[in-house]
C-alpha positions in Angstrom: 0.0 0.0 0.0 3.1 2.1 0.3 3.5 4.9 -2.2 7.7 5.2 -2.8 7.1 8.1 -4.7 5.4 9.5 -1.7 7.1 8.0 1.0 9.4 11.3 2.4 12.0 10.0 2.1 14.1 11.8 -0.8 12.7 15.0 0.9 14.4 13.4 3.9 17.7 12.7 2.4 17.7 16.1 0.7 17.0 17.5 4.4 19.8 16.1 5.9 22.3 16.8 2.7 21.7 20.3 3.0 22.2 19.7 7.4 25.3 17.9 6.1 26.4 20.6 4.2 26.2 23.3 6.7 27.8 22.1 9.4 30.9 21.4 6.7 30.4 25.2 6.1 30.6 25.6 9.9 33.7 23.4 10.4 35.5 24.9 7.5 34.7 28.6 8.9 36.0 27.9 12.3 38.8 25.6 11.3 39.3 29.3 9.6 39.3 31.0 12.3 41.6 29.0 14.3 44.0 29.5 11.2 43.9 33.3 11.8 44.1 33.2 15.8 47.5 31.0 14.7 48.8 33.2 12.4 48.4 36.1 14.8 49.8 33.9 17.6 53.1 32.9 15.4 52.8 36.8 14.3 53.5 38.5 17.9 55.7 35.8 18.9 57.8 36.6 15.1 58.4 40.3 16.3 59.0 40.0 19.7 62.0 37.3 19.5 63.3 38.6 16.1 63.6 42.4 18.3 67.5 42.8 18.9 68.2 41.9 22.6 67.7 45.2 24.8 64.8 46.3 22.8 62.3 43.4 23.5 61.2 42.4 26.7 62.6 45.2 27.9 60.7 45.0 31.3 61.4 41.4 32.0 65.2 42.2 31.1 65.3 45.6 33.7 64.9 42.4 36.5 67.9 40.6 35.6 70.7 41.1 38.3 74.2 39.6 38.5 72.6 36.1 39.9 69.4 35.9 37.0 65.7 37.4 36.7 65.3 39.4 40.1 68.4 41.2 42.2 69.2 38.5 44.8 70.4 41.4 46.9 69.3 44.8 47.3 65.7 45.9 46.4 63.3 44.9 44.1 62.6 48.8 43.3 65.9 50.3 43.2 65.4 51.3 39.8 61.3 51.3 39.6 61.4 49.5 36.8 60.1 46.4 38.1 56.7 47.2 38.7 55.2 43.9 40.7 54.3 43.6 44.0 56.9 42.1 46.3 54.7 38.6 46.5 55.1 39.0 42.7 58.5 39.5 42.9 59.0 36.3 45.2 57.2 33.9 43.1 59.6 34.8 40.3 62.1 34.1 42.7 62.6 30.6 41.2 63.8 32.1 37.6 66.8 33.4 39.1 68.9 30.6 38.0 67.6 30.6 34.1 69.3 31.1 31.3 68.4 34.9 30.1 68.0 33.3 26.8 66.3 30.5 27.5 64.3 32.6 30.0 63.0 35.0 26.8 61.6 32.2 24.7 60.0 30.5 27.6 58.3 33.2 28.7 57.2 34.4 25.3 55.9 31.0 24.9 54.2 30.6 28.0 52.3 34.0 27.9 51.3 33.0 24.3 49.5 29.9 26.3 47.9 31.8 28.8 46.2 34.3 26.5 44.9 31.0 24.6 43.5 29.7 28.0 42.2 32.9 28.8 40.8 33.0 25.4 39.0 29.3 25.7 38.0 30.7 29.8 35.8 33.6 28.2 34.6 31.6 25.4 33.2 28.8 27.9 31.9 32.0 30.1 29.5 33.3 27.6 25.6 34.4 28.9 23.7 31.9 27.5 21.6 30.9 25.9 24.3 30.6 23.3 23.6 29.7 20.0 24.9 27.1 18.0 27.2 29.6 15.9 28.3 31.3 18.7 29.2 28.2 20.4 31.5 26.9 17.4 33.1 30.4 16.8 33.3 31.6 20.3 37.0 30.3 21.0 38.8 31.5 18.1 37.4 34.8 17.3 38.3 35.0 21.4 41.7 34.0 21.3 41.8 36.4 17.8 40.4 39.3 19.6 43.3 38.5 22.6 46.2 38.3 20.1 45.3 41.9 18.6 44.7 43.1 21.9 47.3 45.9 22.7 47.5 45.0 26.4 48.3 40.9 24.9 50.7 42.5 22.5 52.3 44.7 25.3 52.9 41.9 27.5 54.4 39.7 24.8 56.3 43.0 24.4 57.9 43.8 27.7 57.6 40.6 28.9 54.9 41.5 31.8 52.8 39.6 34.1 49.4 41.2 33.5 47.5 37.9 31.8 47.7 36.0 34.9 45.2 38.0 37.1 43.3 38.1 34.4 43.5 34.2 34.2 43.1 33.8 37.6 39.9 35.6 38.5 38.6 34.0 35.3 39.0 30.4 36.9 38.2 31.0 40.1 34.4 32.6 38.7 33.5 29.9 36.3 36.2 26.9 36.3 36.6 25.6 39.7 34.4 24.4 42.0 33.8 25.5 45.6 33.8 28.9 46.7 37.2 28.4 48.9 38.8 27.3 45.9 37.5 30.0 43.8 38.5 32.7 46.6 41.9 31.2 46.7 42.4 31.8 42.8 41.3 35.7 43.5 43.0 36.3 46.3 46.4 35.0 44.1 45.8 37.4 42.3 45.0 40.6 44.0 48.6 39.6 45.5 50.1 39.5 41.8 47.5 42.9 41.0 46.0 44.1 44.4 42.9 46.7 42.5 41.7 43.3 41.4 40.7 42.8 45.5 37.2 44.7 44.4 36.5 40.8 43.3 36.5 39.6 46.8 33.0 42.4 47.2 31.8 41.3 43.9 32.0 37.7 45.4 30.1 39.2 48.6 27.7 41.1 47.1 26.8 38.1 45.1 26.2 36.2 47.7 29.4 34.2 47.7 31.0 35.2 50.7 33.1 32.2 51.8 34.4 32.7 48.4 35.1 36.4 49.4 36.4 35.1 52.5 38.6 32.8 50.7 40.1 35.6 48.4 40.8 37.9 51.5 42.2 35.6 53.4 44.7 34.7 50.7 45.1 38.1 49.7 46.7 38.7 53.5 48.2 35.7 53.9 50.5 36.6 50.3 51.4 39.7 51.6 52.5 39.1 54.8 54.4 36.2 53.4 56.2 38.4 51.1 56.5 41.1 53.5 58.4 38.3 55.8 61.0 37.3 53.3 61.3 40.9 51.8 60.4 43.5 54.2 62.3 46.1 52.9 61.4 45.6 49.7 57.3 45.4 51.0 58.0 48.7 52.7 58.9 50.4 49.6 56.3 49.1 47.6 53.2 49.8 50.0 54.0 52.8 52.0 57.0 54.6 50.2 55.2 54.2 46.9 51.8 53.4 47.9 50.9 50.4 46.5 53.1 50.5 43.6 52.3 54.8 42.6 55.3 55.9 40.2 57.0 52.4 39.4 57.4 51.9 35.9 57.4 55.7 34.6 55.5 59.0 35.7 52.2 58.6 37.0 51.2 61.3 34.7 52.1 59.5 31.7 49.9 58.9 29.4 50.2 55.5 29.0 48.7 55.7 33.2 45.2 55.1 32.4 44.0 55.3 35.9 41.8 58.3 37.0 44.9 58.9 39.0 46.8 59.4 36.0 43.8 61.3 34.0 44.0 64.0 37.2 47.5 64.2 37.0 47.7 65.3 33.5 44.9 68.1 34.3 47.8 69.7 36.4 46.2 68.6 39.5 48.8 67.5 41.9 49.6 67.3 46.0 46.4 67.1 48.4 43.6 68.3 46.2 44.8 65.7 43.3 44.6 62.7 46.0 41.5 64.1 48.1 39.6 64.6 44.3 41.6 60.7 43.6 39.5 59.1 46.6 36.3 60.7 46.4 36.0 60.0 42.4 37.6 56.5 43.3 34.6 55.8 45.9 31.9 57.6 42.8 32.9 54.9 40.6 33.2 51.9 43.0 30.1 51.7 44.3 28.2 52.2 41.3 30.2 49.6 39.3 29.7 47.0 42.1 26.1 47.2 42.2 26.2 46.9 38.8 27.8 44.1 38.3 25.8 42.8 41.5 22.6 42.6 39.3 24.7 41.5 36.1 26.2 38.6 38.1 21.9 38.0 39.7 20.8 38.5 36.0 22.9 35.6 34.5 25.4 37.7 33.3 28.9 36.7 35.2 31.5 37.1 32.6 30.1 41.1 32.3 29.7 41.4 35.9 33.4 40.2 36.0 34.5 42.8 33.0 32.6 45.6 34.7 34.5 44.9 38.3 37.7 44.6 36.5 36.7 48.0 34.7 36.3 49.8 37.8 40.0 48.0 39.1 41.3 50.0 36.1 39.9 53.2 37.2 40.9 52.8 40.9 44.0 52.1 40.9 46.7 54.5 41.2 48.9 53.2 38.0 46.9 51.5 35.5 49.4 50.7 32.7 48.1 49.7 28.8 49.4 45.6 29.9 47.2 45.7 32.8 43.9 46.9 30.8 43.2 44.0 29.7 39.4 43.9 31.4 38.0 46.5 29.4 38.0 44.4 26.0 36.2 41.8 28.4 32.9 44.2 28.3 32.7 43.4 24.8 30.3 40.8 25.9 27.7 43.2 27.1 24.3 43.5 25.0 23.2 47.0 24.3 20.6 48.6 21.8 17.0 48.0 21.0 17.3 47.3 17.6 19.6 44.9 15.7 21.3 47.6 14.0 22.6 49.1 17.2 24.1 45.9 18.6 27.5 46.5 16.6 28.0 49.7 18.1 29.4 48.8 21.7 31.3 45.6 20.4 32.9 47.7 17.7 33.7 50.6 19.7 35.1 48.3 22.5 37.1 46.3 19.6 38.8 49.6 18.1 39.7 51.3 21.5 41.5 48.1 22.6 43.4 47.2 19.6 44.0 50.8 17.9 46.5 53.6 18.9 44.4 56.5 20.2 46.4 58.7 17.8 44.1 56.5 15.0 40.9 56.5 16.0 41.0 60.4 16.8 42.8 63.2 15.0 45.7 65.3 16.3 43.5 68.3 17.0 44.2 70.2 20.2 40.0 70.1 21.4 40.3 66.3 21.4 43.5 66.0 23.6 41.7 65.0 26.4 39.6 62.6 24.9 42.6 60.9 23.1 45.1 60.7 25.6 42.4 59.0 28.3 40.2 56.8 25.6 40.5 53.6 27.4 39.9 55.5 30.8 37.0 56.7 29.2 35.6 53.2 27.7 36.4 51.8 31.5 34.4 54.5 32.9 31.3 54.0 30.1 31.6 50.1 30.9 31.4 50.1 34.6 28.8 53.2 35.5 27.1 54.7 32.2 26.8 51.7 29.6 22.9 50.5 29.8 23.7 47.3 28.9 20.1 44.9 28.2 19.3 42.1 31.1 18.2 38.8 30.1 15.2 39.6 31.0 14.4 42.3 28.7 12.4 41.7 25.2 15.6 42.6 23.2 17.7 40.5 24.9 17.2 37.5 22.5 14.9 39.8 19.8 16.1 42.6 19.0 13.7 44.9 16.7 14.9 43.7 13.1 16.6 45.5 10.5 14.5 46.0 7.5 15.7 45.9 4.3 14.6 47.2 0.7 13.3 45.3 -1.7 16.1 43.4 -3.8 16.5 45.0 -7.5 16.2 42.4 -10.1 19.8 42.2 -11.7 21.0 41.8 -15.5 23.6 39.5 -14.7 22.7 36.1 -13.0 25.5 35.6 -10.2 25.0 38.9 -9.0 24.9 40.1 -6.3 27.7 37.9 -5.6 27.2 38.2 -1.7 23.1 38.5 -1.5 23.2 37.9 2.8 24.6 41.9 2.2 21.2 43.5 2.0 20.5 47.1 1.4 19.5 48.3 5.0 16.6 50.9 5.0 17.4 52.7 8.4 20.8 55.0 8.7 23.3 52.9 10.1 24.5 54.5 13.9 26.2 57.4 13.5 28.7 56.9 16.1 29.9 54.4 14.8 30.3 55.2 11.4 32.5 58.5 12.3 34.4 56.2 14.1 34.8 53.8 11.3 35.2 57.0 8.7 38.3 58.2 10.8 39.6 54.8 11.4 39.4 54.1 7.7 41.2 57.1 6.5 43.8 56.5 9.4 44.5 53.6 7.8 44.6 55.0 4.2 47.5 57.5 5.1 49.0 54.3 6.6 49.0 52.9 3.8 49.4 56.0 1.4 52.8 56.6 3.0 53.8 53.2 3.0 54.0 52.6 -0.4 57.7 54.3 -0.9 58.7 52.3 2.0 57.6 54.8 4.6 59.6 57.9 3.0 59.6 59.7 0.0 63.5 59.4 -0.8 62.7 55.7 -1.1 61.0 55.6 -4.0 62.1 58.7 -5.2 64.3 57.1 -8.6 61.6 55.0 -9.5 58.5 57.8 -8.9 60.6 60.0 -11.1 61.3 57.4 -14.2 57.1 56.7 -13.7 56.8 60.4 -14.6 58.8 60.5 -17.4 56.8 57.7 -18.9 53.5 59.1 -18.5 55.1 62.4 -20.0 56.5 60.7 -23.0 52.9 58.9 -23.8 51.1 61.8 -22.9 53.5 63.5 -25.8 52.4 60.7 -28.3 49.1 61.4 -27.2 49.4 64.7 -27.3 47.6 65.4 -24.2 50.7 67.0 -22.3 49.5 70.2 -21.6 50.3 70.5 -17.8 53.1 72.7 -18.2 51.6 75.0 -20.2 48.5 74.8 -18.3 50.5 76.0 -15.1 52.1 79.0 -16.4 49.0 80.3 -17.7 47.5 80.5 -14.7 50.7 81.6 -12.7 50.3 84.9 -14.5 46.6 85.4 -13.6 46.6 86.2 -9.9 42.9 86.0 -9.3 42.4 82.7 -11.2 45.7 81.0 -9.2 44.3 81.8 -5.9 40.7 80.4 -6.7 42.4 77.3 -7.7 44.5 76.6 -5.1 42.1 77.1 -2.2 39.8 74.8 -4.6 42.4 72.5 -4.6 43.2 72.5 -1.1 40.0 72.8 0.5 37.1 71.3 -1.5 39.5 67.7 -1.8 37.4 66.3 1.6 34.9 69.2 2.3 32.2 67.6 -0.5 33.1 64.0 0.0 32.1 64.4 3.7 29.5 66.7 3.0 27.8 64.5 0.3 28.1 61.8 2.7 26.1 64.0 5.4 23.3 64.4 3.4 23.0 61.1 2.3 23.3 60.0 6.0 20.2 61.9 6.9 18.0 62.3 3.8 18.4 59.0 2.4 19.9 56.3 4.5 19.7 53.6 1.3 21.7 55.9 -0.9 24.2 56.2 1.9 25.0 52.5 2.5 25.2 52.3 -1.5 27.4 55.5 -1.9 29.6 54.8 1.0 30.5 50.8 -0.1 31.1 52.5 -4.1 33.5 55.2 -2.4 35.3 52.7 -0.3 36.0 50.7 -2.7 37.9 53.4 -5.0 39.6 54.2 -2.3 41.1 50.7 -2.0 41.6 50.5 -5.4 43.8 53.6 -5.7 45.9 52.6 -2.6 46.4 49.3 -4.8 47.8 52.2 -7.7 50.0 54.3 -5.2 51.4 51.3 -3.9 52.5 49.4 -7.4 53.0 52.1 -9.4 54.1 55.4 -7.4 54.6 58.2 -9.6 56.1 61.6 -9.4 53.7 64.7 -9.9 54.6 67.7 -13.0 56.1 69.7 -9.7 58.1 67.2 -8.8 60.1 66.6 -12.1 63.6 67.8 -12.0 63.6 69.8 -15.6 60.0 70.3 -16.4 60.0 73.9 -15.3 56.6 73.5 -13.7 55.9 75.6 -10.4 54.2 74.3 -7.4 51.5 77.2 -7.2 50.4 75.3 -3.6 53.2 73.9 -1.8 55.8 76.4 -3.1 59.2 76.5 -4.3 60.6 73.0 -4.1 64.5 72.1 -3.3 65.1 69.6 -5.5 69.1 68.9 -4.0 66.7 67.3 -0.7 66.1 63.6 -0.7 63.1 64.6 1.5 61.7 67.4 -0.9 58.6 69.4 -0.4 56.9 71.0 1.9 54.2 68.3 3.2 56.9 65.4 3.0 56.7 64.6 6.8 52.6 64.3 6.6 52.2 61.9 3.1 53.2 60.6 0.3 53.9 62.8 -2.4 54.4 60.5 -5.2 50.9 58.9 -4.5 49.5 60.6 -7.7 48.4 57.6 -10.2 45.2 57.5 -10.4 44.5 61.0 -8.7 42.1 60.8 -5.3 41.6 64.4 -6.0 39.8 63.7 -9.2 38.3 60.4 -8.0 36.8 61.6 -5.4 35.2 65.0 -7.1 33.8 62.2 -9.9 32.5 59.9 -7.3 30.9 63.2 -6.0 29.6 64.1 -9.3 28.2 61.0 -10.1 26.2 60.4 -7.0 24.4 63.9 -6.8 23.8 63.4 -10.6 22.3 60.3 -9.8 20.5 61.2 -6.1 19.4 64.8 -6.9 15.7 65.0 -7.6 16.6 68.8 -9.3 18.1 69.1 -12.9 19.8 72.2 -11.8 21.7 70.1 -9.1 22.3 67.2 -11.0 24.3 70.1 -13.4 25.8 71.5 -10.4 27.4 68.6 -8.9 28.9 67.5 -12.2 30.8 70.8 -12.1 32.8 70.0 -9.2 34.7 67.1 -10.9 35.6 69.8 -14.1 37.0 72.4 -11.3 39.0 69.6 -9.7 40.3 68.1 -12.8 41.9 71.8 -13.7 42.5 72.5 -10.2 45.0 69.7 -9.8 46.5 70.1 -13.7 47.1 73.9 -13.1 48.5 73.9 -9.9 51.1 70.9 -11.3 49.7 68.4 -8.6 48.7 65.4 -11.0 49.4 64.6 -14.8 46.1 64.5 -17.3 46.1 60.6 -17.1 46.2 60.9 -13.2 42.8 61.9 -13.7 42.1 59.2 -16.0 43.1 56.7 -13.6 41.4 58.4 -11.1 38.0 57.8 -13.2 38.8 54.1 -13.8 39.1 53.3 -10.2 35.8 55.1 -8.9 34.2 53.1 -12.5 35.7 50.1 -10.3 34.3 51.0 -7.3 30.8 51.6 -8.7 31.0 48.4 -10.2 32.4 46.3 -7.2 29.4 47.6 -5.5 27.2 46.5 -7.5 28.7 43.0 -8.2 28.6 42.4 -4.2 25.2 44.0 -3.5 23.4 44.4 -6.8 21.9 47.5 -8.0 21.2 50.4 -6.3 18.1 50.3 -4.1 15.0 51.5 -5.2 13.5 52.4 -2.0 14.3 55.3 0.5 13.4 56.2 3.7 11.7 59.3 5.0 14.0 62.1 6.2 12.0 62.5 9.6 13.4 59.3 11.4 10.7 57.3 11.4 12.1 54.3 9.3 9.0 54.2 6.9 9.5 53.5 3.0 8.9 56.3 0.8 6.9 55.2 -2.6 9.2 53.2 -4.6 10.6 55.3 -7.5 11.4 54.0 -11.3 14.7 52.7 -12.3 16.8 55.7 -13.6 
């Protein structure tokens, strides 16, 4: 009676094919992953051991005495370099017979292990529920995170102690079993890192208190052990210095990330700075405990632990970029409503702790103090001000979706090549993309100036024999008009002066503000502009960097005048005036051009007015004489320069498809406009 044809079966087989065949897509990704968290293991490992002697592990070096690792006589803080505590200093006692040699590898080796059992520790701590992806790519993208770290890197660097705190409190919250056991692990190490004693309240106010018992206990007993068998050595570290204040450099440094150091560099100082010190202290402590209180009740232990180790950061009087390691730990928290918004923390958390502050803001004198204190700052936003979300919330698990706009039918089959990369309706957060834009274009004059090998007298022979090709085929083409071009407008005053401020000034003013006004009127037409103009920006790094080329004002014999710069000395390896700041010889294709077309373009194409459409296309024809006049590009600069932003156009659209046909509405209020023809 059985119908085969009916049976379920082929649908079943097809089922679990297609099961089959994602979980091989899952395997493959995370066996990917681990790859990468590899490489950047065998990465930071490469640069610290191939450093010449005296310039790596320079901290772990500053211990060795006559007899090995630590001064077998005399104190521990003659030089305050060594900037452990004196139980610290004993339990390294052991090392003092190693090799120096030996004594390097090992302990690059054996930090590299703890920052992957750290890594694996925060990976098994997640909140749950966790889901199934998470659960698979947890470890690696962990351990990855770790390894780009700059605390991880600046331990591998100097050779530091700072991961084993870290490692400690970790085990004792979610590896061990029973609370004494668990207090014993914390109490370790607030000996090895004392701020991290705020775990022993954490521990109390969550109800743990033989744990917290435990920890103190320990805590005391360490000390006084070490105070037994070095007493000097204890005196100087907690009364003459006061737990450890001024070892390792000025406490005003900026690397002192402490709210100690953040006061200090105010030009606070004496009995107001320490009174002010204490009372801010006991503002954030008490907040950041609760907090974590009800994150630890809610489920949430690994971000009650990050918030707590936030606020040890804060308190303590010398809070160095090694021992910040806790901040990156908050990465965990949940925060935002929507789905779009649940980026923004992680990122931001992601980007303070592996970036150099000098990146991710610029040298401008208004944003000093937010610069020089950014991880004090994202310490001080984790443990009192960030609302992150309770399990219990709504959003927790279901965030409000993104919505998306209708897919445009393509012409070409396989495209979009990535379809999972939907246009977004809403604006993305603006936060974070201002922090992405700087970061980007941190990394472009990175890049920009790294393509003569850092300076412009290293590619200086071969930018120069570049020129003279383009200038012979710009002769067969008869298209070399640059030097003609520049003298003419050297002898009209009026006409030089508009064209170099144009060329000086309107080279990022439109770009950005273009980008504004996308951003708020038409959120669609911003994701879509923004991927088209990253991508020719990529492209023309790819152009500076193979094929670096010297502009008409930098060409011994050409007789052209720099109408901008000025009056270049051509006898100087290091030539011209803004030598120190980029790359002068990243002219093919011509950014200044690109950019003004890829301006053009987009107003011609987003403009709902003919009279706009006309008046953004005149911005590329201003720039395109600007930067021939003023003998800052060749003609085919600019030709180049259109190629790549006709390659960035169409790299958008072979990874997303055409543009969007839908918009939203300008007020905010995330609803579709009516969907407009194909243009």
């Amino acid at each position: 009676m059985l119908n085969p044809e009916h049976s379920g079966r082929p649908a079943q087989a097809f089922g679990a094919t297609a099961v089959d065949s994602a979980r091989a897509r899952l395997r493959a990704a995370r066996l990917g992953l681990w790859l990468i968290a590899a490489i950047l293991a065998v990465r930071q490992v490469a640069v610290v051991l191939s450093t010449p002697e005296g310039e790596r592990l320079t901290d772990l070096e500053t211990w060795v005495g006559p007899d090995g690792v630590l001064h077998v006589t005399g104190s521990l803080y003659d030089s305050t370099l060594f900037t452990g505590t004196p139980f610290g200093g004993l339990v390294l006692k052991p090392l003092t017979r190693a090799a120096e040699q030996a004594l390097g590898w090992g302990w690059t080796f054996g930090t590299l292990l703890l920052v992957v059992a750290l890594g694996l520790v925060v990976a098994h701590a997640l909140p749950q529920p966790v889901g199934k992806l998470t659960a698979l790519l947890a470890a690696p993208v962990s351990v990855s995170l770790l390894m780009l770290s700059l605390p991880v890197r600046n331990t591998l660097w100097l050779g530091q102690t700072s991961i084993m705190p870290v490692l400690l409190v970790l085990l004792g919250c979610f590896v061990v079993r029973g609370q004494r056991t668990s207090g014993l692990l914390i109490g370790l190490a607030a000996a090895l890192q004392p701020p991290v004693l705020l775990f022993a309240a954490l521990l109390w106010f969550t109800g743990r208190r033989a744990a917290a018992l435990s920890g103190g206990v320990t805590f005391a007993a360490c000390t006084v052990l070490a105070w037994l068998a070095m007493p000097h050595d204890s005196y100087t570290y907690w009364v003459h210095h006061v737990a450890g204040t001024g070892l390792g450099g000025p406490a005003d440094d900026l690397a002192n990330q402490s709210l100690h150091g953040a006061l200090l560099r105010s030009g606070l100082s004496g009995p107001p700075e320490i009174a002010l010190f204490l009372a801010l202290g006991a503002a954030v402590t008490v907040p950041a405990l609760r907090r974590a209180a009800r994150y630890a009740h809610d489920g949430q232990l690994l971000l009650a632990v990050a918030i707590t180790g936030c606020a040890a950061v804060l308190v303590s009087p010398m809070t160095w970029q090694h021992q910040s390691l806790w901040v990156l730990l908050a990465v965990v928290g949940r925060v935002g409503r929507r789905a779009s918004d649940r980026y923004v923390w992680p990122v931001g958390v992601v980007l303070v702790m592996t970036l150099p502050a000098k990146i991710l803001l610029p040298n401008m004198a208004a944003l000093d103090p937010l610069r020089d204190n950014v991880v004090l700052l994202a310490a001080l936003a984790a443990a009192t001000a960030v609302p992150f979300l309770t399990r219990t919330s709504p959003y927790y698990r279901s965030p409000v979706p993104t919505r998306y706009a209708e897919p445009v039918p393509a012409r070409f089959r396989r495209v979009p090549l990535l379809p999972s990369l939907k246009r977004v309706l809403t604006r993305p957060n603006l936060l974070l993309e201002l922090l992405l834009i700087r970061v980007t274009y941190a990394a472009y004059q990175k890049v920009r100036l790294a393509a003569t090998g850092g300076t412009n007298s290293g590619g200086r022979a071969r930018a120069e024999a570049h020129g003279r090709q383009i200038l012979d085929l710009e002769r067969w083409l008869h298209i070399d008009i640059e030097r003609w071009a520049n003298h003419a407008i050297v002898k009209a005053g009026a006409l030089r002066d508009f064209f170099d401020f144009y060329y000086t000034s309107f080279h990022f003013a439109v770009p950005l503000s273009v980008l504004a006004v996308l951003y708020w009127r038409r959120p669609v037409d911003y994701r879509w502009a923004r991927a088209s103009l990253g991508f020719t920006t990529i492209l023309a790094l790819v152009g500076f960097w193979l094929y670096p080329l010297a502009p008409p004002r930098l060409m011994p014999g050409l007789g052209v005048i720099d109408t901008v710069h000025g009056v270049q000395d051509f006898s100087q390896p290091e030539y011209g005036t803004l030598t120190a700041l980029t790359n002068q010889y990243a002219a093919m294709p011509s950014l200044h051009f690109g950019w003004s077309l890829w301006c053009g373009l987009v107003i011609a194409i987003v403009a709902p007015k003919r009279w706009l459409k006309a008046l953004g296309l005149l911005h590329p024809l201003f720039t395109v004489t600007a930067i021939v006049v003023t003998g800052n590009h060749w003609v085919l600069d600019a030709v180049g320069g259109a190629m790549v932003v006709g390659g960035g156009f169409g790299l958008a659209y072979l990874f997303q498809g055409p543009r969007a046909r839908t918009v939203t509405s300008i007020a905010g209020e995330n609803r579709p406009e009516p969907v407009r023809q194909p243009g």
